[in-house]
N, C-alpha and C positions, 0 to 999 in steps of 0.2 A: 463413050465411057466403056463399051464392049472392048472397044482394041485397047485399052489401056491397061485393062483386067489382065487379057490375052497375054499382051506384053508381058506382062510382070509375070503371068504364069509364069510364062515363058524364059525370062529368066532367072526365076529361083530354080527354073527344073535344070538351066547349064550350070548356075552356081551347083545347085547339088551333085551335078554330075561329074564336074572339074575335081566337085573337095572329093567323092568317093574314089575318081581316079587314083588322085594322090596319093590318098586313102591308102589303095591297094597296092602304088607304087611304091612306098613304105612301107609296108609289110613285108612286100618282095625282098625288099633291100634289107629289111630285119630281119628273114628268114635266111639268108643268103650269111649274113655275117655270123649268126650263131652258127651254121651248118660250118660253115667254117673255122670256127673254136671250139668247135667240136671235135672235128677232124685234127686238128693241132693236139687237143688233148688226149686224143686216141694213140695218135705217134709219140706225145710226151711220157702216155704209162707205157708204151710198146719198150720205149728206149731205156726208163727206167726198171722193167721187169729183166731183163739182157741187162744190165749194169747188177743187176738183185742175186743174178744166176750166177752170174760172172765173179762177184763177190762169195758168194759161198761157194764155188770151187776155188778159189785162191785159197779161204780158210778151213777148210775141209782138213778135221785134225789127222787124218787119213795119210796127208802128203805133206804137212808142215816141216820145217825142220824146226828141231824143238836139242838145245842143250839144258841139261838141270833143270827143265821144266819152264824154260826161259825159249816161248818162241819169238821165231828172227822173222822178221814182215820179208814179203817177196819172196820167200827162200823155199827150195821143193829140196825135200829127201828123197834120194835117188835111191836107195836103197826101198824107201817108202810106197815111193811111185812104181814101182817093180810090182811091189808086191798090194796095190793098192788096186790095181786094175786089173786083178784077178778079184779081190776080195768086191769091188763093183758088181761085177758081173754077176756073182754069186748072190747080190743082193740088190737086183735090177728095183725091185719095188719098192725100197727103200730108199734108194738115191735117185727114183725118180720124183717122189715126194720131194726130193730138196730141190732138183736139177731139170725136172722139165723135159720137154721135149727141148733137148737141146747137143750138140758134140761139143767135147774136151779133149781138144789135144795139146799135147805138149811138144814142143822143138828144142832142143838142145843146138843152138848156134855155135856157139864156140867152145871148146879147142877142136870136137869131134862129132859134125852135125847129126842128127838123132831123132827117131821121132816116137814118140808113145802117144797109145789114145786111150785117154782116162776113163771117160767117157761118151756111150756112144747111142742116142737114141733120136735120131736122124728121120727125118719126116721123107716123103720123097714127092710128096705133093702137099706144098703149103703156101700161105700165102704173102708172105715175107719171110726174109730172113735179115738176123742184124748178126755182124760180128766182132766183137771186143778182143782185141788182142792187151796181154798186160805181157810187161818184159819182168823178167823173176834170171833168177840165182838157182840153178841147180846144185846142192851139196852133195856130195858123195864121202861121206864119214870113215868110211875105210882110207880112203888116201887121202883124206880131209882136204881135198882141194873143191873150188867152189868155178861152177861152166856159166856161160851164159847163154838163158834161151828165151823162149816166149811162149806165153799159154793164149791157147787161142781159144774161144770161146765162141760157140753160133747157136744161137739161140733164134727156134724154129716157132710161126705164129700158123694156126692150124687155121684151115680155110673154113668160116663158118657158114 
């Protein structure tokens, strides 16, 4: 009757040791898959905070082109943008509030390639960077002709 006891001690103590493996085998695998949707989520706000930037400088009433109060989507006044990336600069603290650590430049591609920087607050040590280019219409209202360029956007994620 002794070795019988024994035995069955014996294994309820592999059964318990089998379930607690698993046990922890699942855990692992539990820990592993949220760490991992985690991670996805962390790159999903990164990419939509660079889309957030990106979108308020497009609509930055600073560079719009606007007839009789009527703005045109895509379109930068070049007369505006001239005189917008001085007025920037002048108020670094304010459009950092909107824009982040991030650059805004602008390219004029066609008829006479061009390059302006809207804005410019540039990391030099970070720990990604994303960049959204959007293609835009440049107006020029004096000769009322309209270029084509692209506003580049890079939006800088600080190393924490």
């Amino acid at each position: 009757m002794n070795k019988k006891s024994q035995m069955h001690t014996m294994e309820t103590i592999v059964v318990l040791f089998v379930f607690f493996i698993l046990l922890i085998m699942g855990f692992i695998f539990y820990v592993r898959v949220a760490q991992s949707n985690i991670g996805t989520e962390q790159e999903e706000a990164r990419q939509l905070k660079a889309i957030e930037i990106a979108q308020r400088a497009m609509f930055l009433p600073e560079i719009q082109c606007s007839e009789e109060n009527i703005i045109s989507n895509n379109c930068i006044d070049y007369l505006k943008l001239v005189a917008a990336s001085e007025i920037i600069k002048q108020n670094e603290l304010y459009y950092y509030d909107k824009l982040g650590f991030s650059n805004i430049t602008i390219t004029q591609i066609y008829p006479n390639p061009k390059n302006w920087t809207l804005y410019d607050k540039s990391l030099e040590e970070y720990q990604d960077k994303i960049i959204t280019n959007i293609p835009i219409s440049i107006f020029d209202p004096r000769e009322k002709k309209n270029s084509f360029g692209v506003m580049k956007v890079e939006y800088f994620r600080t190393k924490e």
